[in-house]
MARTORKE-147065 format. One record per residue: x, y negated, z negated of N, C-alpha, C in turn; residue in three letters. Coordinates in steps of 0.2 Angstrom, whole numbers, plus 5000, padded with zeros to 4 digits. Last residue first. Layout:
XYZXYZXYZALA/...
This chain:
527346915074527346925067527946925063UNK/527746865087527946795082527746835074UNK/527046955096528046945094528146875088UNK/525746925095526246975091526746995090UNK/525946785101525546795093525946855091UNK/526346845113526646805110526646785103UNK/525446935117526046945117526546905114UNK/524346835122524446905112524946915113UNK/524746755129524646735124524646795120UNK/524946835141525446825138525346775132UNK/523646895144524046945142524846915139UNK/522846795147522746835143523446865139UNK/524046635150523446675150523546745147UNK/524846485154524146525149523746565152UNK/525546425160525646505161525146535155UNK/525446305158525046325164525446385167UNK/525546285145525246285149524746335155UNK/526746415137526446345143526046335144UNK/526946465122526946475128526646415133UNK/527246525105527646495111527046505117UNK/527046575088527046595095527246545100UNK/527946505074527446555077527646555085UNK/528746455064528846535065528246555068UNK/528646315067528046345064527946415062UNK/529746285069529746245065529046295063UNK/529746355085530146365080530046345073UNK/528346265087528346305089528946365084UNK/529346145090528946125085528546205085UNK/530246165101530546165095530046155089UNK/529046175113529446245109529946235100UNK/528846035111528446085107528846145106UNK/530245985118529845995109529246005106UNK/530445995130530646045125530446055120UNK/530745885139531045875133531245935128UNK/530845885158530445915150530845885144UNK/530645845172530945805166530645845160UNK/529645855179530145885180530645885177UNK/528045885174528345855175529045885176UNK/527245925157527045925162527745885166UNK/526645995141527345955145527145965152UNK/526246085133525646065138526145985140UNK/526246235126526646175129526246155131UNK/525346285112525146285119525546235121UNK/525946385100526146325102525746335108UNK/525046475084525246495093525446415095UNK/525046545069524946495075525446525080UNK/524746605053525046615058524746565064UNK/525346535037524746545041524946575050UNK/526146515026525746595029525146595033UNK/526246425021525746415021525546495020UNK/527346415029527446415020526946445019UNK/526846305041527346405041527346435034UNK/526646195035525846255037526246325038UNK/527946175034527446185026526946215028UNK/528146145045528546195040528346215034UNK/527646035052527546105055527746165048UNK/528045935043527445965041527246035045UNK/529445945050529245945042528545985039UNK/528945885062529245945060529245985053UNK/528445775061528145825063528445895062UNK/529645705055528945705051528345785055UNK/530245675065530445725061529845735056UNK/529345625074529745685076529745735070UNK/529245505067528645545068528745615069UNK/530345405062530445475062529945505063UNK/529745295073530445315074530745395071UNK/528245285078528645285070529545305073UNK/527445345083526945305080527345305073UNK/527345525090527745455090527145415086UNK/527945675097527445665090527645565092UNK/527545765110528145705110527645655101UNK/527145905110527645905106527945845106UNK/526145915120526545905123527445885120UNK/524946035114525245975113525945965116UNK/524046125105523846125110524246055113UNK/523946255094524146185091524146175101UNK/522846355084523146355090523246275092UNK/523146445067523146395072523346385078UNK/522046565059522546565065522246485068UNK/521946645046521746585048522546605055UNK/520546765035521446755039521246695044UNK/519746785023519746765029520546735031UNK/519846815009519846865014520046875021UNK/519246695002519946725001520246765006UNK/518046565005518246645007519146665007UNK/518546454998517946494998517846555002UNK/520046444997519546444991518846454992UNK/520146465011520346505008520046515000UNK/519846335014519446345018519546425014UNK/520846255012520046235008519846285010UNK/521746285018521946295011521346295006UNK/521346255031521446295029521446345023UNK/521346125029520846145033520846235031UNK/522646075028522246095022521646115022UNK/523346115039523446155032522946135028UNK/522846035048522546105048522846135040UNK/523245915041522645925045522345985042UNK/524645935044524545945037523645935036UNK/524645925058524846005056524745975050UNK/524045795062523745855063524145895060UNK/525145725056524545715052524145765055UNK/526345755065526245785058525645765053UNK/525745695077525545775076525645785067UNK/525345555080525245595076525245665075UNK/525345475095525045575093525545585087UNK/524445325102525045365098524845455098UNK/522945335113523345295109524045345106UNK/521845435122522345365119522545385114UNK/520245495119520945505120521045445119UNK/518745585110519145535114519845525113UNK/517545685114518245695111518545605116UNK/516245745118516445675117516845665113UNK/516545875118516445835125516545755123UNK/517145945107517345915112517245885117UNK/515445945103515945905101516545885104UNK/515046055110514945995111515045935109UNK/516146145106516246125113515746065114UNK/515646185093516146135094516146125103UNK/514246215094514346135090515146115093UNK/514546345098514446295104514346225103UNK/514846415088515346395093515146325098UNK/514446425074514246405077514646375083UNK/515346435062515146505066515046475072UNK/516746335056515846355057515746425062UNK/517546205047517446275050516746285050UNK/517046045055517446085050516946155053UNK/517545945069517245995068517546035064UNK/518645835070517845845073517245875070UNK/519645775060519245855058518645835062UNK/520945685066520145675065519845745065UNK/522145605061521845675063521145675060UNK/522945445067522745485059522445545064UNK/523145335076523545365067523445415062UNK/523045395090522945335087523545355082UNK/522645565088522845515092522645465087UNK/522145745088522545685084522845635090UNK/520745835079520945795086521545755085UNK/520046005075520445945074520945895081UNK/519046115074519446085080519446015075UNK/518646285071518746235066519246185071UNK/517846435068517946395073518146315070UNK/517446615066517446555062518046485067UNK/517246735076517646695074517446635069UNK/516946835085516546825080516846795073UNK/517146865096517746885091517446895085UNK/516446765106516346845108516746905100UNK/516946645102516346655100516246745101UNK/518546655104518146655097517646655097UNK/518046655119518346705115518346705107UNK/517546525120517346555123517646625119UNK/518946435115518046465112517546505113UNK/519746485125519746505119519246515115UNK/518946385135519246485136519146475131UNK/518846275129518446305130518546375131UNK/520346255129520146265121519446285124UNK/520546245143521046305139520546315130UNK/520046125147519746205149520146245146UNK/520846015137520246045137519746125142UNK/521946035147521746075139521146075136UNK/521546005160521646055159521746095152UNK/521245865155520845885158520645975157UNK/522445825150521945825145521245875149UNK/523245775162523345855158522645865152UNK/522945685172522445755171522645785166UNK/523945615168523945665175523445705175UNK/523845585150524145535160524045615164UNK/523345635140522845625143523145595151UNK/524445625132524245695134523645675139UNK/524845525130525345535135525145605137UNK/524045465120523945425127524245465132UNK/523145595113523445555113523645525120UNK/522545745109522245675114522445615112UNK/523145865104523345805104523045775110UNK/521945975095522145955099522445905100UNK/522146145085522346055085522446025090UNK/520846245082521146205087521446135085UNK/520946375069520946305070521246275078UNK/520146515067520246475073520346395071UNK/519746625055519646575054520046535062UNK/519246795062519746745059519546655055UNK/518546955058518446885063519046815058UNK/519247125061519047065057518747025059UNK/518947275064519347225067518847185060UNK/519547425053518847385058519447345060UNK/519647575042520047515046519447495053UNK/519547645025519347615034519847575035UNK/519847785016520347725019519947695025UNK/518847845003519047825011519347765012UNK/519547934989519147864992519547874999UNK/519048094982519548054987518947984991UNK/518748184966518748124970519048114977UNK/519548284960519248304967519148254970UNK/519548244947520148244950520048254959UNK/518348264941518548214944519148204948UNK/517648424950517948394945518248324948UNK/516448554953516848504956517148464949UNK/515948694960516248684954516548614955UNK/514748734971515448734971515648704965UNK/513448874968513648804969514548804967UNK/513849034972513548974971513748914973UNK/515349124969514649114973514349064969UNK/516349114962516549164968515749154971UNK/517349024952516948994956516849064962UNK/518748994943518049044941517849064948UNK/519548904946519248894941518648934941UNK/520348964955520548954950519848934945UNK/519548954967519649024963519849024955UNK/519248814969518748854967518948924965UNK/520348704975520348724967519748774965UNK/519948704987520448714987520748734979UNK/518648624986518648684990519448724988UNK/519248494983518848524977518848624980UNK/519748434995520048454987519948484985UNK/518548465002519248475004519748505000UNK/517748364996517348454997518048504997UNK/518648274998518148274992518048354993UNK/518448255013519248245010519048265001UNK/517048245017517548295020518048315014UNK/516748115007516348185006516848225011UNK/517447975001517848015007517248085005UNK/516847824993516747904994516947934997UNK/517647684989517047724991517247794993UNK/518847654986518847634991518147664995UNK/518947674971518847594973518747584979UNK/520447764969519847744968519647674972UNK/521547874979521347814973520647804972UNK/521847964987521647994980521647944977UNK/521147965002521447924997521147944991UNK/520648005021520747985012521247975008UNK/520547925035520747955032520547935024UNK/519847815040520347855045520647885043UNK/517947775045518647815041519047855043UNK/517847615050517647675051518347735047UNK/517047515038517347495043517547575046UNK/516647435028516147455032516447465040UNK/517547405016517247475014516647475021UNK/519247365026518447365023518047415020UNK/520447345035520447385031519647345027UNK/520847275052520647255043520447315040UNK/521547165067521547215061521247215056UNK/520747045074521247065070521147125066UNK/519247025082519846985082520447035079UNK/517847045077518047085084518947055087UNK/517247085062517247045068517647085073UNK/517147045046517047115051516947075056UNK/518246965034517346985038517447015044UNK/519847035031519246975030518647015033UNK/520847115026520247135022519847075024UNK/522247165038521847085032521247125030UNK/523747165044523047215044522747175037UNK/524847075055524847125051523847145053UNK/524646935067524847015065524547055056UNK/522846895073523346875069523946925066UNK/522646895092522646895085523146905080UNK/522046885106522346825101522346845094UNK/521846965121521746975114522246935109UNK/521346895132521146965130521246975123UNK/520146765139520746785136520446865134UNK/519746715155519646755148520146775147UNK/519746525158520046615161519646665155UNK/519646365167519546405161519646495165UNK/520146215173520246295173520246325166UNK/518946065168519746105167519746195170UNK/518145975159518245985164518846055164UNK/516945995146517546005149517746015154UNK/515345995153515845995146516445995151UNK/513345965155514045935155514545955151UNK/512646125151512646055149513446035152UNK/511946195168512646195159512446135157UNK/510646255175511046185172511446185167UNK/510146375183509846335178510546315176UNK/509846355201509946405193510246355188UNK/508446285209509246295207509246325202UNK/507046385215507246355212507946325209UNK/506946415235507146445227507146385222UNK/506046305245506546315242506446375234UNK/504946175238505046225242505646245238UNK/504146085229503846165231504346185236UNK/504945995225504746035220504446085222UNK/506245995237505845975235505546005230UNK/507346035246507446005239506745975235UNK/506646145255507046185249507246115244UNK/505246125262505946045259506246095253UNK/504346205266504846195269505546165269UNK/503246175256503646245256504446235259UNK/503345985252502946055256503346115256UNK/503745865253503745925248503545985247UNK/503445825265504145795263504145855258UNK/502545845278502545855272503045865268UNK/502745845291502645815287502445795279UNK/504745875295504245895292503545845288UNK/505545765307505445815300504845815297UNK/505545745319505645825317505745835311UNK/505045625321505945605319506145695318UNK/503745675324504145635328504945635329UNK/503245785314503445715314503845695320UNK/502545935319503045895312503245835316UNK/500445965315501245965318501845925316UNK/499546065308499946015306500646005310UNK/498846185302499346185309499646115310UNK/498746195291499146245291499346225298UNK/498546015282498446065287498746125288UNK/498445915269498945925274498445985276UNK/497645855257497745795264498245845270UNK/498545965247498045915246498345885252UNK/499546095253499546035249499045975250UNK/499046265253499346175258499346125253UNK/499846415249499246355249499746285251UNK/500346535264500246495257499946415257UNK/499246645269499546595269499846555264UNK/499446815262499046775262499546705265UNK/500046955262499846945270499446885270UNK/500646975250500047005252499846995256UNK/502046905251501846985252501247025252UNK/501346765251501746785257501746885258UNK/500846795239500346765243500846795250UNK/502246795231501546845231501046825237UNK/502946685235503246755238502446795239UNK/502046585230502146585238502446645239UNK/502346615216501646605218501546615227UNK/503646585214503246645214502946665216UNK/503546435217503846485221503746565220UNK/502846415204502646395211502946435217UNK/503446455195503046505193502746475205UNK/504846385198504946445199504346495200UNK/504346265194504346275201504546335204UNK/503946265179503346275183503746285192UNK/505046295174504546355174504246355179UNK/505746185177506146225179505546315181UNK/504846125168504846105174505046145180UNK/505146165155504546175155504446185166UNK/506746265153506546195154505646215158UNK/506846365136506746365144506346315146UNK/508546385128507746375127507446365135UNK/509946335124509446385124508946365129UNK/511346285138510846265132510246335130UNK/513046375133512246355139511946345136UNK/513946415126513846345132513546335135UNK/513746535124513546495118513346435118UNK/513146645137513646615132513546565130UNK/511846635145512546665147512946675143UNK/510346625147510946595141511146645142UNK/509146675151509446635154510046605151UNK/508546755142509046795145509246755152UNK/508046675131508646715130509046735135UNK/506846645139507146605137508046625134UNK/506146755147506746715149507046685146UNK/504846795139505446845141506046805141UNK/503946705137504146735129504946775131UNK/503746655146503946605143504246645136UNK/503246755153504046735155504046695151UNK/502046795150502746845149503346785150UNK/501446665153501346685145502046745145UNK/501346705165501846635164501846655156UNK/500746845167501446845170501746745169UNK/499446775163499746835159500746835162UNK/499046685173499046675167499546725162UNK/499046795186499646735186499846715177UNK/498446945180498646905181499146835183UNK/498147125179498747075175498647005180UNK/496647205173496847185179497347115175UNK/495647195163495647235167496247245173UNK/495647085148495747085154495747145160UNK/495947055135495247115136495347105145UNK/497047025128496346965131495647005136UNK/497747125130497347095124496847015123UNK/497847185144497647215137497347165130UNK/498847065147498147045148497547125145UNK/499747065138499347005136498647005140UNK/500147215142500047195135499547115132UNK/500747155155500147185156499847205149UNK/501847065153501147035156500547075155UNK/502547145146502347095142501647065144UNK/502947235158502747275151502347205147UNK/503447125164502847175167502547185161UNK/504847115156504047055159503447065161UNK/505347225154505047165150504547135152UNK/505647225168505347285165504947255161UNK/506447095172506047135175505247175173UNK/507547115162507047055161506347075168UNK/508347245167507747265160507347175161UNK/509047215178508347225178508047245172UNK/510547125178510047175177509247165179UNK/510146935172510947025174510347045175UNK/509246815182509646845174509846915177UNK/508946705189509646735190509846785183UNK/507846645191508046635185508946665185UNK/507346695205507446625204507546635196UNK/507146855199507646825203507846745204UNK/506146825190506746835188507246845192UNK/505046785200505146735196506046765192UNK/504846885210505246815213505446785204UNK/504546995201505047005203505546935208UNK/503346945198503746935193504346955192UNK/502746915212502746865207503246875200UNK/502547055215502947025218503246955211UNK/501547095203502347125204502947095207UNK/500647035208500747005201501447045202UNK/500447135221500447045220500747025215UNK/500147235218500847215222500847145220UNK/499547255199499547255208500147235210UNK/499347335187499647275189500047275197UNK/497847365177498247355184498547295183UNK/497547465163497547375164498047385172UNK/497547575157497047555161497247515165UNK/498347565146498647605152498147615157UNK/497647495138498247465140498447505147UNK/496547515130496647495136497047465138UNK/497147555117496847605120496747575129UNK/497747425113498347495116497747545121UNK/496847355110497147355115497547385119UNK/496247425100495747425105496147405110UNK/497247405091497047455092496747455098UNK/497047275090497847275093497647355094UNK/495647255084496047205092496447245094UNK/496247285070495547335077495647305083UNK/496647175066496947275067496647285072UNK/495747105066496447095069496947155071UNK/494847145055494547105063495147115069UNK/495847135046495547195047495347185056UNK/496046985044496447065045496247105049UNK/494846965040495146925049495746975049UNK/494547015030494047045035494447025041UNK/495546965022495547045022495047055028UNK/495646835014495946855021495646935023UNK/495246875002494946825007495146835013UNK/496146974998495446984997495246925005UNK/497246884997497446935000496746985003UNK/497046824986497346764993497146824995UNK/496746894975496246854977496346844985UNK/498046934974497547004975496946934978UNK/498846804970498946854977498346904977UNK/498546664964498146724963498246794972UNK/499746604965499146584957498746654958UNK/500446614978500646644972500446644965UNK/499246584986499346644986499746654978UNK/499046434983498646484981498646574981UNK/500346414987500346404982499546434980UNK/500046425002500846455000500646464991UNK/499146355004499146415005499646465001UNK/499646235001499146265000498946325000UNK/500546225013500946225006500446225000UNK/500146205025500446275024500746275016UNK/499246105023498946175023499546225021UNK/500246025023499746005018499646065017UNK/500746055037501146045033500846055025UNK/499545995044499746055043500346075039UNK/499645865040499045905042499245965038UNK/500845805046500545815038500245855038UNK/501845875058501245855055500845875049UNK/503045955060503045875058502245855059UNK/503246115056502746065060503045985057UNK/504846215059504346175054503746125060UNK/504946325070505046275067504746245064UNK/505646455082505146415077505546365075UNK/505746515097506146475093505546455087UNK/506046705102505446625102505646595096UNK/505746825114506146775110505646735107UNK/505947015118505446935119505846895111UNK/506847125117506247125125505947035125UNK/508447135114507547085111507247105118UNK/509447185120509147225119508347195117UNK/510247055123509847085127509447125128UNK/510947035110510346995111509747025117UNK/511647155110511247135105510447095108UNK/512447075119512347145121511847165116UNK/512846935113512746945120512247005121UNK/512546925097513146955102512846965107UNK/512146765092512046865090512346845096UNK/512746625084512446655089512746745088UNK/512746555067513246585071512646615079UNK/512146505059512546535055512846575060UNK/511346405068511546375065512246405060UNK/510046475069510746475073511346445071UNK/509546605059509746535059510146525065UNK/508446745065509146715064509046655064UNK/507646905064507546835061508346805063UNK/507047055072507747025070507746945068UNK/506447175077506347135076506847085069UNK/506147325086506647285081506447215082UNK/505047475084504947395087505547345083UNK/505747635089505347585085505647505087UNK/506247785091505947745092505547685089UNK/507147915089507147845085506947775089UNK/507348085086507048035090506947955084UNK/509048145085508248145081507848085083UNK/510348265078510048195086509248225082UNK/511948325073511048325073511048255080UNK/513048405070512848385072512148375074UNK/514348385056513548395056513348375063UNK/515848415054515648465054514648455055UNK/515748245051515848295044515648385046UNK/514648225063515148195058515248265053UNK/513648135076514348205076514748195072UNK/512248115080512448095074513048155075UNK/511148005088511748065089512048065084UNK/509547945090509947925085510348025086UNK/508647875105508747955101509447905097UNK/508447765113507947805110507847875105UNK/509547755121509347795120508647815118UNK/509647605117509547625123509347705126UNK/509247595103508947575106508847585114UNK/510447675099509947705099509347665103UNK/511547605102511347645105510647685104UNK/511347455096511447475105511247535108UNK/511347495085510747495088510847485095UNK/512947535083512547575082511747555085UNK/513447405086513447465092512947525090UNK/512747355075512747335081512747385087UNK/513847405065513247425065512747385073UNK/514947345069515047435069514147465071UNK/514647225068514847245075514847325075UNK/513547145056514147185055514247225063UNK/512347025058512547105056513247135059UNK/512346905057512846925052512747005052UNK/511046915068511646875070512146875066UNK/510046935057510446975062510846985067UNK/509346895046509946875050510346915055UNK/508447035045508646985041509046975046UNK/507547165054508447135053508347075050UNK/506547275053506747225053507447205051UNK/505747435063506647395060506647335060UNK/504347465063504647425063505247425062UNK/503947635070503647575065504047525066UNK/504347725074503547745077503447685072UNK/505847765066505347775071504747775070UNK/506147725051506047675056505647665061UNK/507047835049506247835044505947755049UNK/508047855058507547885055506947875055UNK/508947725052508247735059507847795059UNK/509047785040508547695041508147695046UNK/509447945041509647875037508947825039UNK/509348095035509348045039509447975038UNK/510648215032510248165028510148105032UNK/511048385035510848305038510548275033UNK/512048515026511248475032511348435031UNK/512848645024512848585026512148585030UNK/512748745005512448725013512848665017UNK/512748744992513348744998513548755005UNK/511748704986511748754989512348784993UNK/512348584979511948644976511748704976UNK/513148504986513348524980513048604977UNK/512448504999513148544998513348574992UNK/511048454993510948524997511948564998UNK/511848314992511348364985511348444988UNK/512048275004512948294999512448334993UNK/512348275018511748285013512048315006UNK/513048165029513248245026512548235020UNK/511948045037512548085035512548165030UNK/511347905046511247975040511847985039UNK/511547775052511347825055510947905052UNK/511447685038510947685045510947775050UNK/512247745028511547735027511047735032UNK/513347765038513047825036512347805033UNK/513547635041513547655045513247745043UNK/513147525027513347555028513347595033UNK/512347335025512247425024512747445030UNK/512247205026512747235025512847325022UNK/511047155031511647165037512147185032UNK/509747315028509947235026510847255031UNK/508347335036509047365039509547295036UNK/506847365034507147335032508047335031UNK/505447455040506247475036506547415037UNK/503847495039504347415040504747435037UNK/502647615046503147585042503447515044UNK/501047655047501647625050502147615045UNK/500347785036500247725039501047695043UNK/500147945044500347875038500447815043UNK/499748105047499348035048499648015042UNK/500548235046499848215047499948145049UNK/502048275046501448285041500948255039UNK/502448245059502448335057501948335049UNK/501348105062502148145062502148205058UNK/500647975069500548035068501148065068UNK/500247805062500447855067500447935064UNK/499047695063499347725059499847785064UNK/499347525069499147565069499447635066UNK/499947365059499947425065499547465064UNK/499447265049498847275056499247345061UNK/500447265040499847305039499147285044UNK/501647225045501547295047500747305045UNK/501647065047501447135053501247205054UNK/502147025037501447035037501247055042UNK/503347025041503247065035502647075036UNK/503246915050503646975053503447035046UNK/503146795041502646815047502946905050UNK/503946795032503546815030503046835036UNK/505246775041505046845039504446855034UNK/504946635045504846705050505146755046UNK/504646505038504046575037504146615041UNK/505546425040504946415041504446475043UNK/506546405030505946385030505446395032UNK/508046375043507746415038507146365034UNK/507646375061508146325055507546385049UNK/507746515073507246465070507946435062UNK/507246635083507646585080507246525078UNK/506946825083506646745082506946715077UNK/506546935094507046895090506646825087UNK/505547095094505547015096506146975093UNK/505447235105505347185101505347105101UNK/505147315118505847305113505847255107UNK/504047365125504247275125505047265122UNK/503247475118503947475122504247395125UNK/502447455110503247455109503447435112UNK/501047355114501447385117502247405113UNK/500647295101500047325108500447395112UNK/501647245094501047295093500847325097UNK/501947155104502547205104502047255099UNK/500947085104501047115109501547155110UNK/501047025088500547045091500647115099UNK/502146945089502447025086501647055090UNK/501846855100502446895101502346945099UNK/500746795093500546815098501146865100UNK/501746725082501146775080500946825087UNK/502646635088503046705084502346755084UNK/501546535094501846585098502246645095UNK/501146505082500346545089501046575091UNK/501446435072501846485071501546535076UNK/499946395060500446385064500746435068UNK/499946475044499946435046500446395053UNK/499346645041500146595042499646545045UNK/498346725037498346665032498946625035UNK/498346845046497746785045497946725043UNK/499346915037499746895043499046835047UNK/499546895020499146895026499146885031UNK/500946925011500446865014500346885018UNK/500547075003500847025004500746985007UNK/500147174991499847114989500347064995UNK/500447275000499947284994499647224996UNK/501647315002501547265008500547245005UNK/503247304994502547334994502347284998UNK/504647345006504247315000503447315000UNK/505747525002505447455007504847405004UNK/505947604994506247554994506247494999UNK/504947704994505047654988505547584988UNK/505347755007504447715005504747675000UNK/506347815001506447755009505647725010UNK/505847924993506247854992506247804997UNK/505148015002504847954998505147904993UNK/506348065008505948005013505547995009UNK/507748024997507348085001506848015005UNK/509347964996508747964994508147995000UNK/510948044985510448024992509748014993UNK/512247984976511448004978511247994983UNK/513647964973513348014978512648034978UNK/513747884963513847884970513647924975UNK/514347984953514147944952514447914961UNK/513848154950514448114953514148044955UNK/
């Protein structure tokens, strides 16, 4: 049966890559802090792994490939092998990942048993994830759980199995092709941004190297082989002294003040950070975690887990480190009964000034100073001003085949099975299959053994997922939308929105119209937080063209279907409805509202008329779009999908 092979656990060896001849994790070029990260998630698993962002080129998954052959070998019911590196590509199926019905041992034996899948074969080694910011939301939850668990549950097709699933993930991403999912990202125990060198130097070398390897890889491979080796036995010697290594009240306090002056959720950044300090000072042959070890943890810990959402800046201010490691420094010294330290020319018994204030202006005691006080929590980039809310659900009616996302209905082949189908084409229904076939066995002979099966047995699986959309914002920043603040308040509406298009896993596309023409700020992208930066220096005045904004968005659109067909598009039009810059602008804006409804695009109106005197013309341009309706300043969750859904 064509499709129904399953591959045994030395196919899951064959199909991950030869690591024989592959680049030298000794030979990368650069890249101390990705290298030091997989190193310590070596030393220690349990860290959680590592994410790493970075613009493409610049060697993170040859450096994450050239890990596995420094791990150490582990031990499993069939003696001693080498570590693995499972390779979890973002568009496998949720039975390849977790396992499934073991459809050779039903056909054969007509037995039921387990076929394990990726995490499986994974434990006690690597899971790498290519772009892992485009993995698929089904399969997502799927490492949420296993990650938090630890165990892979599997309850399907009449099979229930569970099976230890322990191993280091390790996830590559552009940002650039969208930000990983909040709940995902949390699970990285350590981050780290790469990037090309801008020095010739090194740039020279890394394309030297690059070009030696592929003239002679066994040779490139040979040279390196002792710094390898030399480098195994580190990470080995390091585990071995790992559960030796103390981490006292002291260093404890210090990295329980540090994560509270950061403000991050929870306590796994906590766990992490210990777990990380005490791994670096294992591998610096240390006996005991100190200050040095807990600033090396947090630079690799915090950086992720101070970004809330898309509109935070990444990365961790160097300055913000040093005042937070300063005040660390004083809780610990404080919790072990020690004074804290004075500052060059000052005294502990020092009396205060005359005027009562302190004299020492930046001393412990000046909360605004660099030494005293908590640290502030960390800084949004300046954006829109406006009431923002969360939205609940905006999406487009019927049921679509676009990209897997968390926005509108869709039938998919990776999406969860809600029945069968005697068609073809939709992949393999095994229950609905056995079912058939089971049902045809007397007649055709069949009273022991294998089960008799024919093509008529077939049944394809019908799924159904969410989708991710296409999101176009038309804004009007025009001179009558910007009097009384209202520009103020629509701009906090389109950051809500973005804010929910990035959770949706939306594709994101803001057009602005004022003056005479419609300005495509930002064409479609994953990348959410490009567009809120763009709407920051969005400018207003002048005329509002709206029919040059809705033929705008159609063709924004129209383009945008010629490279993904699948993708479903939803306009949100955000406008006072007063179109002008012509005598028939009105009607002109009507017009063109009628051709984007043509279109079959579905849209939403945001009235944004303010005042005691209304005119009404957005709702009439709204009717002109056969879409959704509503105000302003009754925007919210529940009455905008109510409105998208009644406009199917």
């Amino acid at each position: 049966m064509k499709g129904c092979s399953v591959r045994t656990d030395r196919e899951v060896d064959q199909v991950r890559p030869d690591f024989s001849w592959g680049f030298p994790f000794s030979a990368v070029v650069g890249q101390d802090r990705l290298r030091l990260a997989l190193v310590l998630c070596a030393v220690h698993p349990g860290i959680g792994g590592v994410l790493v962002r970075g613009e493409k080129g610049t060697a993170k998954s040859t450096v994450v490939r050239a890990l596995t052959a420094l791990l150490p070998a582990v031990q499993d019911e069939n003696g001693t092998r080498p570590a693995r590196l499972i390779e979890l590509p973002v568009g496998a199926t949720e039975d390849r990942v977790v396992g499934s019905l073991d459809l050779e041992k039903v056909l054969r034996d007509g037995e039921r048993a387990f076929q394990p899948g990726l995490l499986s074969a994974a434990h006690q080694g690597v899971l790498y994830v290519d772009e892992v910011n485009l993995l698929h939301d089904h399969l997502v939850d799927v490492l949420l759980d296993a990650a938090a668990m630890g165990r892979v549950h599997v309850e399907r097709d009449g099979i229930s199995h569970s099976h230890a699933a322990r191993f280091v993930m390790v996830g590559t991403m552009n940002p650039e092709e969208g930000e990983l999912r909040p709940q995902l990202l949390d699970r990285f125990g350590l981050a780290v941004d790469v990037a090309a060198s801008r020095e010739v130097d090194v740039r020279m070398e890394v394309v030297r190297r690059r070009l030696d390897f592929e003239r002679d890889p066994a040779g490139f491979v040979e040279r390196y082989a002792a710094q390898d080796a030399a480098l195994a036995a580190a990470i080995l010697e390091a585990r071995d002294r790992l559960d030796s290594v103390v981490l006292d009240d002291v260093e404890l306090r210090r990295i329980a003040s540090l994560c509270a002056s950061f403000d991050v959720d929870g306590m796994r950044a906590d766990l992490v950070l210990a777990r990380t300090a005490t791994a670096h000072a294992a591998w610096r042959g240390a006996g005991a975690v100190e200050a040095e070890d807990v600033r090396v943890a947090a630079e690799l810990t915090l950086p992720h887990r101070r970004r809330r959402d898309p509109f935070d800046e990444p990365g961790l201010d160097e300055q913000q480190l040093d005042d937070a490691l300063r005040q660390a420094d004083e809780d610990a010294r404080s919790g072990a009964g020690e004074p804290p330290e004075q500052e060059p020319g000052s005294s502990p018994g020092a009396p205060p000034a005359a005027d009562g204030t302190d004299t020492d202006p930046e001393g412990p005691d000046d909360p605004d100073g660099p030494g005293g006080g908590a640290p502030a929590p960390p800084e949004r980039p300046a954006g829109p001003t406006g009431t923002q809310f969360t939205t609940n659900l905006l999406e487009v009616p019927g049921v679509g085949e676009g990209a897997p996302g968390r926005r509108s209905r869709s039938r998919s082949s990776r999406g969860r099975a809600v029945r069968s189908t005697a068609e073809s084409g939709h992949g393999l229904h095994l229950v609905g299959t056995l079912f058939a076939a089971a049902g045809q066995q007397v007649a055709r002979g069949r009273t022991a053994g294998r089960m008799i099966l024919d093509s008529v047995d077939l049944r394809g699986a019908i799924r159904e997922g969410r989708e991710g959309n296409l999101v176009v914002f038309v804004v009007d920043a025009s001179g009558s939308m910007a009097a009384r603040d209202r520009l103020s308040a629509v701009t906090g509406a389109v950051v809500s929105l973005l804010r929910d298009a990035y959770q949706r896993r939306d594709k994101v596309a803001v057009i602005t119209v004022r003056g005479r023409a419609a300005e495509l700020v930002l064409p479609p992208t994953s990348s959410v937080d490009i567009a809120v930066r763009r709407l920051q220096g969005m400018k207003t005045g002048g005329k509002s063209p709206l029919a040059e904004g809705f033929l705008r968005a159609r063709e924004v659109v129209l383009r945008e279907r010629l490279r993904d067909p699948q993708r479903r598009a939803l306009v949100v039009a955000l406008t006072d409805g007063r179109a002008t810059g012509g005598k028939d602008a009105l009607h002109r804006a009507k017009v063109a509202a009628g051709l984007l409804a043509d279109s079959a695009v579905a849209s939403v109106v945001v009235d944004c008329e303010t005042g005691m005197v209304r005119l009404g013309l957005a709702a009439e341009l709204s009717r002109r779009l056969r879409g959704g309706y509503v105000r302003l300043g009754e925007l919210s969750a529940q009455q905008v999908a109510g409105v998208v859904r009644a406009a199917a």
